[in-house]
Every structure is written in structure tokens, then in C-alpha cells.
N, C-alpha and C positions, 0 to 999 in steps of 0.2 A: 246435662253433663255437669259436675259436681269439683271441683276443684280441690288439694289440699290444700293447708296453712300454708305452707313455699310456697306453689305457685301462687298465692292471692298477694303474699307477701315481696314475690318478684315482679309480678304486674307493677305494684305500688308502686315500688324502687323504680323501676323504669319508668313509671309516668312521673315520678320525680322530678327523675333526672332530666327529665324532655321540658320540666316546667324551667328549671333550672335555668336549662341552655337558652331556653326562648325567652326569658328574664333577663340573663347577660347581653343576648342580643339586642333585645332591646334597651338597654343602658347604653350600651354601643351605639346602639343608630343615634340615640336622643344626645350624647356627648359629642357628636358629633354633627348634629342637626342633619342627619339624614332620614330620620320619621318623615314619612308623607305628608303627617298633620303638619309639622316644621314649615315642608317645602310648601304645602298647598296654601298655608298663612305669609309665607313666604313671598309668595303669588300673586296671594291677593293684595298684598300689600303695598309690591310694587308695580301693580296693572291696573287695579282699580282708587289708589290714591288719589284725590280730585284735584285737579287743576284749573285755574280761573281761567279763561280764555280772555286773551289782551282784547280789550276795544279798540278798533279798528275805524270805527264813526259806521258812516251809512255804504261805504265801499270797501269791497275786499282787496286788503295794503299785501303786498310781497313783504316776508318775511314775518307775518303776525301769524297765531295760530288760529286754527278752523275745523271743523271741524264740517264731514259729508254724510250728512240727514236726508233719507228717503220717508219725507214727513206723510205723505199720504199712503203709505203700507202699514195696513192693519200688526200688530202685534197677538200675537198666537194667546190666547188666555182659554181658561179653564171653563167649562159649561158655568153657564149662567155669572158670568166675571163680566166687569164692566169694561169696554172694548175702547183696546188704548193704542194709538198711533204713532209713528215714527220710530226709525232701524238705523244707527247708527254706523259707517261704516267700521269695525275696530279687527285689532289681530287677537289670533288666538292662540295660547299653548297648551297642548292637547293632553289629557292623561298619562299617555307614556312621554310626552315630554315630560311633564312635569319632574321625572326622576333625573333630569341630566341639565333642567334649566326652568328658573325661577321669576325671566325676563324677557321683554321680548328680544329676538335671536333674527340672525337670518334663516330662510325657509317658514317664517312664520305664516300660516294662514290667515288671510284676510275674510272675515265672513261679516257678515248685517248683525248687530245688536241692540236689543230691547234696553239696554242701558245706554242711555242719552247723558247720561251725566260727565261731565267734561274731564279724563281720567288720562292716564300713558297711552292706554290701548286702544282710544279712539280720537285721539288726538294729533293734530300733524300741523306740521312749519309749510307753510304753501310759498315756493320758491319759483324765480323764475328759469327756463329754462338756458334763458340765451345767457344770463348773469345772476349766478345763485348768490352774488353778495348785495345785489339789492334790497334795501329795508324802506317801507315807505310810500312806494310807488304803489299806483291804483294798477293792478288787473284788470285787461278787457278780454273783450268777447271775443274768442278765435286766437287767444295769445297762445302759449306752450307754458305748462309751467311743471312741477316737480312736487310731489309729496313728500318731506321726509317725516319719518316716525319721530316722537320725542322720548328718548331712553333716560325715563328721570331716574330710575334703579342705579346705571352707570354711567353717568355723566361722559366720562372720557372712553367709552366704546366706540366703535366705527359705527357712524352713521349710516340709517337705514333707511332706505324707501319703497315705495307703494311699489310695483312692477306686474306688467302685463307677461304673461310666457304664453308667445303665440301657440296655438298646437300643431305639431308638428304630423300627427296622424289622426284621424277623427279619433274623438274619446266621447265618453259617458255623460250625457249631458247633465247630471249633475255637478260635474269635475269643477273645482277652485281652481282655477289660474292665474290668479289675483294672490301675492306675498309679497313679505319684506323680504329684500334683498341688499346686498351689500354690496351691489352691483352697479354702477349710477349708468346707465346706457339709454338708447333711444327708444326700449319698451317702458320705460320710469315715465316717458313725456306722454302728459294727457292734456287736453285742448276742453274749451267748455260753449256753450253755443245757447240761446233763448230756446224756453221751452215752447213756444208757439213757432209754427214753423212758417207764416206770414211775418213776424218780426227778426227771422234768422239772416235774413240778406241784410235789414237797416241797420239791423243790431250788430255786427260785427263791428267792432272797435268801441264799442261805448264801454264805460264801467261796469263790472259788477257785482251789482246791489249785495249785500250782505241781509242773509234770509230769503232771496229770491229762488224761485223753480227755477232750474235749468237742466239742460244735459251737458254730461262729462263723456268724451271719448278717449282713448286711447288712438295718438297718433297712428303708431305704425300699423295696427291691425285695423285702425276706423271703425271700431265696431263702440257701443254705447255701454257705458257702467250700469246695469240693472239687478233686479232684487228677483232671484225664484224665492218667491213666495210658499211656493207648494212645495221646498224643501228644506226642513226643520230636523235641526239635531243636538243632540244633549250634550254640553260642554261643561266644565266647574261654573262656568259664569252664568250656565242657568236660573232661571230664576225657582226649580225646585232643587236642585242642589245647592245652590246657594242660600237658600231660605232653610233647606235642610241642616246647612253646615252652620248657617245661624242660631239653626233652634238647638239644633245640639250644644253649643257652646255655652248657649244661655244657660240651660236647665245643667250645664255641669256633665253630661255622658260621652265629651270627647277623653280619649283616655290621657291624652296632655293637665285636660280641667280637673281630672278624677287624681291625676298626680299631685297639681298644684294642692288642691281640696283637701288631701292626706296632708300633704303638706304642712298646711294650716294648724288641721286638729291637732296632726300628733309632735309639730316642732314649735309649737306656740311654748316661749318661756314660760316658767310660773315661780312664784316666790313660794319657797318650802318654809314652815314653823320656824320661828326664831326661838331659842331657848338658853336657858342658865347654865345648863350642864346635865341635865336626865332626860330620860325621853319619857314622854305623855300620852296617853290613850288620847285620839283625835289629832294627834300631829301630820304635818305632810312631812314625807320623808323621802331620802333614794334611798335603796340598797347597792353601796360603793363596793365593789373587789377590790383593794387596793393595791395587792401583792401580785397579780396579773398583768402579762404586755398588753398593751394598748392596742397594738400591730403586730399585725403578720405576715413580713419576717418579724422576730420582737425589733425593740431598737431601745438602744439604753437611755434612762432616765424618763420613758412616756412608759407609765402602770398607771392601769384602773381601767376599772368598765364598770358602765350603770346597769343596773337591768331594765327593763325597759318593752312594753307590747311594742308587735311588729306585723304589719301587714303585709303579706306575700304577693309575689303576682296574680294570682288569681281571687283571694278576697278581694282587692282592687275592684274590679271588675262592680260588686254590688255594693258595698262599703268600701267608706274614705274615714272611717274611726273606726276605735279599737272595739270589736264586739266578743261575744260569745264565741268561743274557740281558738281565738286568737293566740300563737305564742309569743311565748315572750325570750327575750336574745339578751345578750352584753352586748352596750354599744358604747365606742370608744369617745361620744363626746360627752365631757365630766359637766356640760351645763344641764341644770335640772329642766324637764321638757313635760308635757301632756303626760308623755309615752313611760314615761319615767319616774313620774310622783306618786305615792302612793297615801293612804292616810292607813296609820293604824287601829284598826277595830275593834275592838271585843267581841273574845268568842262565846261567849255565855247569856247573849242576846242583854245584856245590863247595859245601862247607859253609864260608861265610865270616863270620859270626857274628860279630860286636867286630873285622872292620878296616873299616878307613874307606870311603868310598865317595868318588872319586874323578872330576873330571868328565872328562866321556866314557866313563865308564865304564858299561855295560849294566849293567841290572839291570831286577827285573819287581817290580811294585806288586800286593802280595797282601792282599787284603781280610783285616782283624786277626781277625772274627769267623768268617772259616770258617776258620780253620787248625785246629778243632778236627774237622771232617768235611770236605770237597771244597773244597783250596783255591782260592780263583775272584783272578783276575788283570783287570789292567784291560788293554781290549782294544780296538783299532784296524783296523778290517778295511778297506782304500781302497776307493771309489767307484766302480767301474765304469760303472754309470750315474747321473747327475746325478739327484740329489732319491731315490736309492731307498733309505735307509736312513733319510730324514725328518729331526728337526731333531735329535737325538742321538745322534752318530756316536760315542762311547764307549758299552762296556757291558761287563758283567763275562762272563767264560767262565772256563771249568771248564780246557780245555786250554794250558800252557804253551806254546805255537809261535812261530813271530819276530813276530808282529801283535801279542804282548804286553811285549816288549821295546823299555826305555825308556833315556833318558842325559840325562844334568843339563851344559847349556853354561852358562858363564859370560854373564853382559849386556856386551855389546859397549861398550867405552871409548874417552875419544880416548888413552888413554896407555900402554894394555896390550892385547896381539890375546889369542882364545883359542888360539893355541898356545901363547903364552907360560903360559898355565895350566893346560894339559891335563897331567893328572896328579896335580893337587895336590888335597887334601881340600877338599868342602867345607862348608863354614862354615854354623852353625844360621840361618835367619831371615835369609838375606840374599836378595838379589832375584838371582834364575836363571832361566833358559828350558828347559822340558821339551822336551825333542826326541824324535818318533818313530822309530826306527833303522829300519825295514824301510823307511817312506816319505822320512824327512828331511825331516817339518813339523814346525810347534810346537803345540805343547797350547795353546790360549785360552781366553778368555769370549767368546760372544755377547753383550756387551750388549743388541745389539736386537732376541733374543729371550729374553722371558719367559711364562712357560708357569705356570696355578697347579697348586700341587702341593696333597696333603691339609696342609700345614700354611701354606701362603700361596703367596706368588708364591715360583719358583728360576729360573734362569738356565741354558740351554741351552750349555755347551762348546763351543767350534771348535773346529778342526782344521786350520789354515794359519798359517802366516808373516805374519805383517802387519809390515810394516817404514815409516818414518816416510821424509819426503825426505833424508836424513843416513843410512839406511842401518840407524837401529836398532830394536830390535824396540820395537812398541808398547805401552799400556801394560795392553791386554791378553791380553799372550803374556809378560807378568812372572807369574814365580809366587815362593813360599817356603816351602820345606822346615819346615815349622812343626812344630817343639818347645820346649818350657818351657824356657827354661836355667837351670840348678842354681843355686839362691844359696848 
């Protein structure tokens, strides 16, 4: 089935428009820090943060932290990995948590984890039961005492502890019973006893040992804290999701890193050509609108926009710099950037380097940051059909051909023609009109289109003539050759 020009050309418009909308959204979530990448660093940040655990000497003191190690359960690893031991007790907050809490919470699950390292989420205040404001005192065998979580994310949250929830009707024998709660009642209270069961009659009331085997019960149900082993399941804190979410970050393909990455390339300042008063073949330059709002709504006294490449949401994705196809926008910040410097060329393949540039004179506008690999030129390809190349008809290309060849006219006067100037240098900062040589239009602004970019609203270029009832160009097909001049 075979399509016309319309429909190809309404498809387009709508998948535009659908990029569009999921662009804005996503500025939304990320201005808001509601991106998952946000929340999930969010996370990590405050769950797995290391914590020193206080020395306590050769006895476990009430009120120091501790931490509950099942040191002889194997750890799950990958065929042929070297077989590593010890499951920390810690909480967990699960995928669909993670969009409504970044912390541990009450209702948190309590599971076994391969990360032993002394963190929020497997870390606890070992309290007594009979007097939680004891600090100091030795723990014995058979005492009662209290787990609370340590919430270093929110310091002043309500305090949360370990808790047993009897079951109330048989369940699933894999089922967690074991969460924080906010609850401090008589399922909180767990008891501890020698792990040889010859030493559990002499052993009640002596110290203990800090490092030593033992078992943990739960008062009210008297049942024992253990570890199913033979049931394993994928959490953020996995170690292939978390080695995942590592290796992405490294290599740059989280789309936060591929933001920053852009970032870099194309808002890196750069010092444009210092000059006397002319401009020079090989200079870095902007191309300034001056007579253009800044803003949209306008707002008086903020005019100008640079032109400037611009990465859309979806080149993102493979590129973080300006390449082949790229368009380019008015952007409202007047500092000179990557995105936004150009150097001027010669179109006649001569190396003209320090002489002047002349109006009427051809030449081609070569983005300043590729002259180090594939120079990309700014480029103008005309219309054939109405609306098919959408609302930004510049973009940068790799190949020099006549679509990229440009001439600087004088602004039309009542007291001088531009023949009378053709030839003559010209002059830093003055107001000119870009003319396209292969078509014979002018470079513009669209004022009345704005489009948001990843760093606010930018302004969409024309590409015609606009001329006023007097015949002269408007006031936006004024440009200026924008460099610094030497003091």
C-alpha cells in the first residue's frame, strides 16, 4: 500500500508532536526530580551510604550499632565465580516503591543481603527492651532487647524498628513477616540464646561476644530468625542491577549522563576572535539577531538571539555533540558557547586566513568545534514541497556543496545602494543581512515560532525576505557578525 505526500507528511507532524510532548515531559519530571534515574540515585544514596559501626570492645553494649550476619550462608554467584559468604540482615524498598519513597519507610521489607558493608539499610541501634535509654550496658544471653533502623536520610522521622507479624492464617511459605514498623509493641522484642544447645542452660546471663554464632528469637511467636536460602529475588540492590546501573553510568548511556555529556559539549564557553574593526576569513564568530525578543511572551529591553546547533530529544539518545543533520535554533543566551561559534571559511577551497571578508563575498559558516574531526557547515537545502522539512529549515551537514554557501549584504539606506559597497570590508557588530547564494533569501528569526529546547524556550530561524512597505528588510532578517572588539 502506497501512501501520498499528505499522509507521509501527517504521519511526520504527529510523530512530532508525540516527540515534543514526551520532551516536555520529560523536563517536567527531571525539574522536578521525579525521573526514576533521580529517585533510584536518590536511593542509593540514602540506603547504601557507609556507616562506621561504633566499637563496642569484645561485648555487645546497648545503644551502639550492629549489625545481624548469617556468616555461614553461601551467597548466590554466577557459574564458575568464586563462592562468597555471609547475608546481612537489611530493608528493602521495592520498584514500585521506589516512585512514592526514596527511604527507608514503615512497611519496609526486611530480607538477607549479600552486601555486608555497614550502610542505613542494614544497620540498627540494638536497644534494651525493659529501658530504651540505656547506652553502655553489656547485653546477655536471654535479655529482651529492640532493634531500631537508623534513618540517616531523615534524621528527625519517627523511629523505626525490626517487627515480627505473627500470621494470623497459614500463608505461603515463602511470605516476609519480618518489616520496619513504626510500631514499638511486644512483636519488636526478640531474645538471643548460644548457638550450641549444651551451652544454652549455662549460658543464659553471661555476655555477648560481639562476632559470636548465636540464635535470635522472637519473643512472642518463639520461633528463630533464619535464612531461606532456596529463595532468591531481584531487588535494585542486586548485584546485576546494581553492577548494571554501574556500568551504565560509567560508559555515560544513562540518559541523566547523556544529558550532562551534551551538556558539556555544547555549553562549554569559548573565546570568539578579537578584532580591530573588520572581519577576517578564519575568525570565530556568532551570528547575533539583535532587533529580536529574547522571550516569549517578548519583555522590553531583553533582544537578541544567537544561532546556535541544537540536539533534540531523540538525537540524544546516540549523540551528546553537534553532528550531521543537526538543526540549528536562536538561543536566547547572548554568551558565546560550542553550539554557537562559528569560524568563517572560504568558499573557493583557497586558504584565506587574515584577509578580510568582503560584502558579497561567498563564504561558508563552519561549526568551530568540528574542525577538529568532520567539518560540519551550516546548510540550506530549498523546499520542494511546502511544510516537508517542518519548522527548521537550517541544519548542519558534513558536505561542503553550493546549499552551504553564504554572503553578507549591506542594510539597505536611503543615501548609499549596495553597489555602492560591494567590495568593501565588513565592519565588527554592525547590522547586515545574511543572504543565501544558491537561493537569494535571507537568514531570519521566526518570532512566532517557539519550540522548548532542554534548556528553555529557542526560537526557530526563517528563511525568506521579509521586507517592510519602504522596501527594507525587517527587523528580523537584521543580523551581526558578533565579535568582542579589542580594547
Amino acid at each position: 500500500m502506497t501512501y501520498n505526500n499528505s499522509v507521509l507528511v501527517g504521519n511526520w507532524s504527529e510523530e512530532r508532536l508525540k516527540n515534543e510532548y514526551e520532551f516536555k515531559l520529560f523536563l517536567r519530571k527531571r525539574d522536578r526530580r521525579e525521573l526514576l534515574l533521580q529517585r533510584s540515585r536518590n536511593l542509593f544514596s540514602n540506603l547504601l551510604k557507609e556507616r562506621p559501626l561504633a566499637i563496642s570492645g569484645t561485648f555487645v553494649l546497648y545503644g551502639f550499632n550492629v549489625q545481624l550476619v548469617a556468616s555461614d550462608m553461601p551467597v548466590k554467584t554466577l557459574a564458575g565465580g568464586k563462592p562468597q559468604y555471609g547475608l546481612a540482615l537489611s530493608s528493602l524498598v521495592t520498584e514500585r516503591q521506589v516512585d512514592f519513597m526514596q527511604n527507608i519507610n514503615d512497611g519496609c521489607l526486611m530480607t538477607l543481603s549479600p552486601i555486608t558493608t555497614p550502610c542505613c539499610r542494614n544497620t540498627f541501634v540494638i536497644l534494651s527492651a525493659k529501658d530504651v535509654s540505656l547506652h553502655g550496658d553489656k547485653m546477655n544471653y536471654g535479655d529482651e532487647f529492640i532493634l531500631r533502623a537508623e534513618n540517616y536520610g531523615d534524621p528527625d522521622a519517627a523511629p523505626l524498628y525490626v517487627r515480627y507479624t505473627p500470621e494470623a492464617v497459614p500463608g505461603p511459605a515463602d511470605r516476609m513477616p519480618i518489616r520496619l514498623s513504626a510500631t514499638l509493641d511486644s512483636n519488636c522484642r526478640f531474645t538471643t540464646m548460644p548457638l550450641l544447645p549444651c551451652d544454652r542452660l549455662e549460658g543464659l546471663g553471661s555476655p555477648v561476644k560481639t562476632g559470636a554464632k548465636l540464635i535470635v528469637k522472637n519473643c512472642v511467636a518463639d520461633k528463630s530468625l533464619c535464612v531461606m536460602n532456596q529463595t532468591w529475588m531481584q531487588t535494585f540492590f542486586g548485584p546485576y542491577k546494581l553492577n548494571k546501573f554501574l556500568e551504565q553510568m560509567k560508559k555515560g548511556d544513562l540518559m541523566l549522563a547523556r544529558f550532562r555529556k551534551m551538556g558539556e559539549n555544547l555549553n562549554k564557553p569559548t573565546v570568539l576572535t578579537q578584532s580591530s574593526g573588520s572581519i577576517e576569513f578564519g575568525a570565530k564568530i556568532s551570528l547575533l539577531a539583535p532587533h529580536v525578543p529574547r522571550t516569549d511572551p517578548p519583555v522590553e529591553g531583553k533582544m537578541g538571539l544567537l544561532l546556535g546547533g541544537r540536539i533534540s530529544s531523540n538525537d540524544i539518545n546516540y549523540s551528546q555533540e553537534l553532528e550531521d543533520g543537526c538543526a540549528l535554533m536562536g538561543f536566547p543566551d547572548l554568551q558565546p558557547t560550542e553550539r554557537s561559534t562559528f569560524v568563517i571559511t572560504s568558499a573557493d577551497y583557497c586558504n584565506r586566513d587574515g584577509e578580510p571578508l568582503k560584502y558579497n563575498q561567498e563564504f561558508l559558516l563552519t561549526l568551530s568545534s568540528s574542525l577538529s574531526r568532520k567539518p560540519l557547515y551550516v546548510r540550506y537545502d530549498p523546499n520542494p514541497i511546502p511544510g516537508l522539512y517542518g519548522m527548521y529549515p537550517l541544519y548542519l551537514s558534513k558536505h561542503a556543496v553550493s546549499n552551504t554557501r553564504w554572503r553578507v549584504l549591506p542594510v539597505q539606506g536611503p543615501n548609499i545602494t549596495r553597489f555602492e559597497q560591494e567590495g568593501k570590508p565588513i565592519s565588527v557588530n554592525t547590522d547586515v543581512v545574511i543572504n543565501h547564494c544558491a537561493t537569494n533569501v535571507n537568514l531570519g528569526i521566526n518570532i512566532g515560532c517557539w519550540v522548548m529546547g532542554f534548556y528553555g524556550k529557542i526560537c526557530a530561524p526563517l528563511m525568506k525576505t521579509t521586507l517592510d512597505v519602504y522596501g527594507k528588510e525587517k527587523p528580523n532578517n537584521i543580523w551581526q557578525i558578533y565579535i568582542p572588539i579589542a580594547s
